[in-house]
C-alpha positions as CSV (number, residue, x, y, z in Angstrom):
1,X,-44.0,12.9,33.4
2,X,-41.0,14.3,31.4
3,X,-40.6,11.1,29.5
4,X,-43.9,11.1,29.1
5,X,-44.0,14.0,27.4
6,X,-40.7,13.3,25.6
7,X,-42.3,9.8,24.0
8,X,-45.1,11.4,22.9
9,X,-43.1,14.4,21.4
10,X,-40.8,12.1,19.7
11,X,-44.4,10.0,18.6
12,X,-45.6,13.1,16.7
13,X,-42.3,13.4,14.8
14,X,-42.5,9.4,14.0
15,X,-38.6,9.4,15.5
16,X,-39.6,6.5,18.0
17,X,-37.5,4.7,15.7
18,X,-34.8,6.6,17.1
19,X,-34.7,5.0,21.0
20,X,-34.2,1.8,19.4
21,X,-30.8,3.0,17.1
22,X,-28.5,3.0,20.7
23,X,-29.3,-0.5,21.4
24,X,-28.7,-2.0,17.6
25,X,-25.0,0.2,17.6
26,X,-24.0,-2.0,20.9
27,X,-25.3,-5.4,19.9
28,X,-23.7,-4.6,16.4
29,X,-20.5,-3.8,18.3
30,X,-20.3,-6.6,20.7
31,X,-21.4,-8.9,17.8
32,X,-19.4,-7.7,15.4
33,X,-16.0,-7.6,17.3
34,X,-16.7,-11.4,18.6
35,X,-17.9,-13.1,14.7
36,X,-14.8,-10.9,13.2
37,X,-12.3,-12.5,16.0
38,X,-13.9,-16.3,15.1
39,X,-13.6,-15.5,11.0
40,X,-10.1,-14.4,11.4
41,X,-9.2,-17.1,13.8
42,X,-10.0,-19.6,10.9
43,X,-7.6,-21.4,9.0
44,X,-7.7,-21.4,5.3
45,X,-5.7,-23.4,3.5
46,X,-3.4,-22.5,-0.2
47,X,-2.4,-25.0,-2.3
48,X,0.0,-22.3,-3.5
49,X,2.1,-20.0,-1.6
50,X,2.1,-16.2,-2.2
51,X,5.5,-15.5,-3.4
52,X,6.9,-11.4,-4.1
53,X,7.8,-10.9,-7.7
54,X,11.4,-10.5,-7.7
55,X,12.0,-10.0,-11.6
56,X,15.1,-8.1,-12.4
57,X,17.0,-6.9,-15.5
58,X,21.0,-6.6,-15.8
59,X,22.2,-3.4,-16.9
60,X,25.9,-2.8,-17.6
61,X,27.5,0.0,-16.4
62,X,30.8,1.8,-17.6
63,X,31.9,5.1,-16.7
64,X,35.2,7.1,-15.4
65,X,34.3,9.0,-12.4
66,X,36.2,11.2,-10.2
67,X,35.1,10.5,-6.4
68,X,34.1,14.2,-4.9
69,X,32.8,13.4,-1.8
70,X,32.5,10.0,0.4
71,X,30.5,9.4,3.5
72,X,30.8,6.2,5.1
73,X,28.5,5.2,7.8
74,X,28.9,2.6,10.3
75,X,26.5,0.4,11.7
76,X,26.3,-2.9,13.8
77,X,27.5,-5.2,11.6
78,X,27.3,-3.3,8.4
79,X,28.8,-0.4,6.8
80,X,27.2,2.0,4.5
81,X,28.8,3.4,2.1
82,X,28.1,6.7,-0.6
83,X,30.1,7.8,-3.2
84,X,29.6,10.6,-5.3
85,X,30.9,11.6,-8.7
86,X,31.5,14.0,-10.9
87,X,32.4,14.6,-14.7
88,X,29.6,12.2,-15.7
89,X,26.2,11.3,-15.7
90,X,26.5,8.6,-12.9
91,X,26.1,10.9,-9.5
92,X,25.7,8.6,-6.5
93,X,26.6,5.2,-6.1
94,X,25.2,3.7,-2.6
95,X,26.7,0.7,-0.9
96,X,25.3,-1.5,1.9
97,X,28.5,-3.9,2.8
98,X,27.8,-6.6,5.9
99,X,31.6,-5.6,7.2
100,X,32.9,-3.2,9.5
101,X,36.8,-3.3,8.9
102,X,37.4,-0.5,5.9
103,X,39.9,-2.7,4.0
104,X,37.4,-5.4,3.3
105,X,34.7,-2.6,2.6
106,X,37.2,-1.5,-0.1
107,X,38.0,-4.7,-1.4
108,X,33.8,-5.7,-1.9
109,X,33.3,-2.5,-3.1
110,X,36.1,-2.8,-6.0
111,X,35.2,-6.0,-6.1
112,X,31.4,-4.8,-6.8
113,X,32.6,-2.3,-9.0
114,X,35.1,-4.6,-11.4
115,X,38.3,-2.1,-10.3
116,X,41.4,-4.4,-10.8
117,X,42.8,-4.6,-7.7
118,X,41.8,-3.0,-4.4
119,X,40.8,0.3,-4.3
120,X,44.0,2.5,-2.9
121,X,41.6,4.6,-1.5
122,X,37.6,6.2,-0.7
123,X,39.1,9.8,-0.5
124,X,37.5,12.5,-2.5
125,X,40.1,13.5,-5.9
126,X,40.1,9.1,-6.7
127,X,39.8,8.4,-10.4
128,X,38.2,5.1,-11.5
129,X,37.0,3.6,-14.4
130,X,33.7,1.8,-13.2
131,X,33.0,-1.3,-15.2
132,X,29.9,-3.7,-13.5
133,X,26.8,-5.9,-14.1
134,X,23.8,-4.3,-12.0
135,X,20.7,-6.7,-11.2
136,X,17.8,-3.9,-11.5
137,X,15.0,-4.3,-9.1
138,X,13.4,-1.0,-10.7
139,X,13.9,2.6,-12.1
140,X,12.2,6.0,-11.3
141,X,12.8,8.5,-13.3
142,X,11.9,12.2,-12.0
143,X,11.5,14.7,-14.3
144,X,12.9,18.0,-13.2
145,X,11.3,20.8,-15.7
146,X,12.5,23.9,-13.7
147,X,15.6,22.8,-13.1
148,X,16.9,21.4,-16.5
149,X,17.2,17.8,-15.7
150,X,16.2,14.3,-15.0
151,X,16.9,12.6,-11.8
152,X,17.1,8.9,-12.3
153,X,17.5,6.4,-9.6
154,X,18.4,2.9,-9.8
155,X,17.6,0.4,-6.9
156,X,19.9,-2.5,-7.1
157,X,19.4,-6.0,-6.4
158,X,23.6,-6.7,-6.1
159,X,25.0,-8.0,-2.7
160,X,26.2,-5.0,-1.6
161,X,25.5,-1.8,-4.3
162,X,21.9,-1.2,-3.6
163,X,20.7,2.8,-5.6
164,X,22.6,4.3,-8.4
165,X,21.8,7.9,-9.0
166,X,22.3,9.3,-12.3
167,X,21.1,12.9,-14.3
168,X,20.7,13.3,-17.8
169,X,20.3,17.2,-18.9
170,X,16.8,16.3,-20.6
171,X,13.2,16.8,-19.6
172,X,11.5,15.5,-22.7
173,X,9.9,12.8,-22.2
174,X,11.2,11.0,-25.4
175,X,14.6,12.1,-24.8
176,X,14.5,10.5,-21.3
177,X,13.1,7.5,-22.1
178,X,15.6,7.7,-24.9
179,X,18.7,8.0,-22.8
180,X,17.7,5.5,-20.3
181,X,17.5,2.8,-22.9
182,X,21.0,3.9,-24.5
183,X,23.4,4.9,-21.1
184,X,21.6,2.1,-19.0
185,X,21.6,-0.9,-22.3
186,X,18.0,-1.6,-21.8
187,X,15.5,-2.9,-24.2
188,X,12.7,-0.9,-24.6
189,X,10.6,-3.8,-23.0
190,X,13.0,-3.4,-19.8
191,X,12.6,-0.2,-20.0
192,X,8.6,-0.2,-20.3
193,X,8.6,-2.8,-17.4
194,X,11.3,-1.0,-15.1
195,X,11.4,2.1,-15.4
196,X,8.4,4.8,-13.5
197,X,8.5,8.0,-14.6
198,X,7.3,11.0,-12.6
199,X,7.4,15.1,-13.3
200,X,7.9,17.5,-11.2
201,X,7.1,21.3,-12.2
């Protein structure tokens, strides 16, 4: 009597429609989940294969720093490696070496960094010329407003230096895209095809 009454309720609103909506949602979800499981279990073949764009760009790099802090990091069967500068632009340079023993992690890393010789030490108060090719992978470029500068990070595509951090005391636009070209020896095609910018307020 109750779904009697219910029917011809829903009748007078022309929702009989409604009852039916339950029943379509499961066939739809049984259905659905077994045709998606046979189109994905499909083969299609390529004639080509997918490959990542690995495009680089060399950049030369030259600069006396003066180590300030070092923090080496050791993993299972690789040693990480960060040092960071002061008295110029170059910051932060970031090494991944696949070594554990510190004299060969000195001897790639001058080795990486075209220091004649091995490096004496990783100690904080070290002077060194830096003179090396970089294989560039890409660039961002963050724009610092408030704080006066530009962060610019460089991921590397070398064996074992992977991010080179450097900060240029300008926020201009022009200026930055300016002193990338000039301190990093980019074209401004490189540059237009490397480099991502991004401000931060």
């Amino acid at each position: 009597m109750l779904l009697s009454k219910l029917l011809e309720k829903l009748h007078s609103l022309k929702l009989e429609y409604l009852l039916s909506l339950p029943l379509i949602l499961i066939a739809f979800g049984v259905g659905g989940e077994s045709l998606t499981n046979i189109l994905l279990s499909r083969s299609y073949p390529t004639r080509n294969k997918l490959q990542a764009d690995t495009q680089t760009v060399k950049i030369r790099l030259a600069a006396n720093v003066l180590l300030t802090e070092v923090e080496v990091e050791k993993e299972q069967g690789f040693t990480e490696v960060e040092l960071q500068t002061k008295n110029s632009i170059l910051k932060n340079l970031t090494f991944k070496v696949p070594v554990a023993e510190l004299s060969q992690v000195k001897a790639m890393i001058a080795q990486e960094l075209g220091v004649s010789g091995e490096i004496e030490t990783l100690q904080a108060g070290t002077q060194m010329q830096v003179r090396s090719a970089v294989q560039v992978l890409g660039i961002l470029a963050e724009i610092e407003k408030k704080r006066g500068f530009t962060k610019v990070e460089v991921n590397a595509a070398n064996s074992t230096l992977k991010q080179l951090e450097f900060e240029f005391p300008v926020t201009e636009l022009s200026s930055v895209k300016a002193m990338i070209t000039q301190e990093l020896g980019l074209s401004r095609e490189d540059a237009r095809m490397f480099v991502s910018y991004r401000v931060k307020n």
